[in-house]
C-alpha positions in Angstrom: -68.0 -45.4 -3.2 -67.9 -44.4 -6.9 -68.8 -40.8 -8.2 -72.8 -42.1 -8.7 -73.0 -42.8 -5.2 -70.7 -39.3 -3.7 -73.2 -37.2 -6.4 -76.2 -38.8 -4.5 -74.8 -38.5 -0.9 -73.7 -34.5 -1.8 -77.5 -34.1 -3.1 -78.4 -35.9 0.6 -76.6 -33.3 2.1 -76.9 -30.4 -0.1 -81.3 -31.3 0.8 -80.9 -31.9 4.5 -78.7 -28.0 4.7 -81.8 -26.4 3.0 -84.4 -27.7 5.5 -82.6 -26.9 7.8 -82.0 -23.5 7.0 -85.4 -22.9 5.9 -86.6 -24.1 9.2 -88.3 -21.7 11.7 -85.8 -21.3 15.2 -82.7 -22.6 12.2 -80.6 -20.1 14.8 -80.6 -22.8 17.7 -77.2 -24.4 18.7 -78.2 -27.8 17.6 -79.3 -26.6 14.1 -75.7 -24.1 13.9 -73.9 -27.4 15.2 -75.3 -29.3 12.4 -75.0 -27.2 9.7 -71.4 -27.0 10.3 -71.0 -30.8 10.1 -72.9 -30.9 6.7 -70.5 -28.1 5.4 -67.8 -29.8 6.6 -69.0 -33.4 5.6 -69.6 -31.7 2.3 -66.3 -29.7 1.9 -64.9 -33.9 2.0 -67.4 -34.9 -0.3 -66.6 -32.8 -3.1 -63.0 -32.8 -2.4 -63.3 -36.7 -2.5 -65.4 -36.5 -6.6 -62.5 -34.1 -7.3 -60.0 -36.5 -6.6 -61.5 -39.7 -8.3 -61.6 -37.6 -11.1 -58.7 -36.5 -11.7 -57.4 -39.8 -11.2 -59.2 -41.1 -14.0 -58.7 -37.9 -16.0 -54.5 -39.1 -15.4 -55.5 -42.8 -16.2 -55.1 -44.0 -12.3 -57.3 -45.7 -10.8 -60.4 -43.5 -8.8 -61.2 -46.1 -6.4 -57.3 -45.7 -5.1 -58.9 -41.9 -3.8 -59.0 -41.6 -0.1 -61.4 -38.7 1.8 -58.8 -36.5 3.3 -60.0 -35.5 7.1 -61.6 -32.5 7.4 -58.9 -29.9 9.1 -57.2 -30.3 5.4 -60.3 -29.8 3.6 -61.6 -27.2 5.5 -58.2 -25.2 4.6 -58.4 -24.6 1.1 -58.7 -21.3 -1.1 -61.5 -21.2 -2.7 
């Protein structure tokens, strides 16, 4: 997966959070289980773009990046 393709799979995501938040009853269990998926499924997504690019950035090869599961993700500082 190069950056292209994680930019247009965050956008995926990014769209399918919105509707769902902007859709009537989003307080059901199904919608809150979702939602915490796409967060999480995000949270790896942009975790994954930051790693390809800094190993370009340090002249390494990007597709050597690796998504990192989501208990490690989910733990950084913002």
């Amino acid at each position: 997966m190069d950056n292209q393709d994680l930019l247009e799979r965050i956008q995926s995501l990014v769209e399918e959070e919105h509707r769902l938040r902007d859709a009537a009853g989003a307080e059901d269990d199904d919608n809150r289980a979702r939602l915490a998926q796409l967060e999480a499924q995000l949270d790896q997504c942009w975790d994954l773009l930051r790693q390809r690019r800094a190993k370009k950035d340090a002249g390494e090869n990007p597709d050597e990046a690796e998504p990192r599961p989501v208990s490690e993700v989910e733990g950084y500082r913002q």
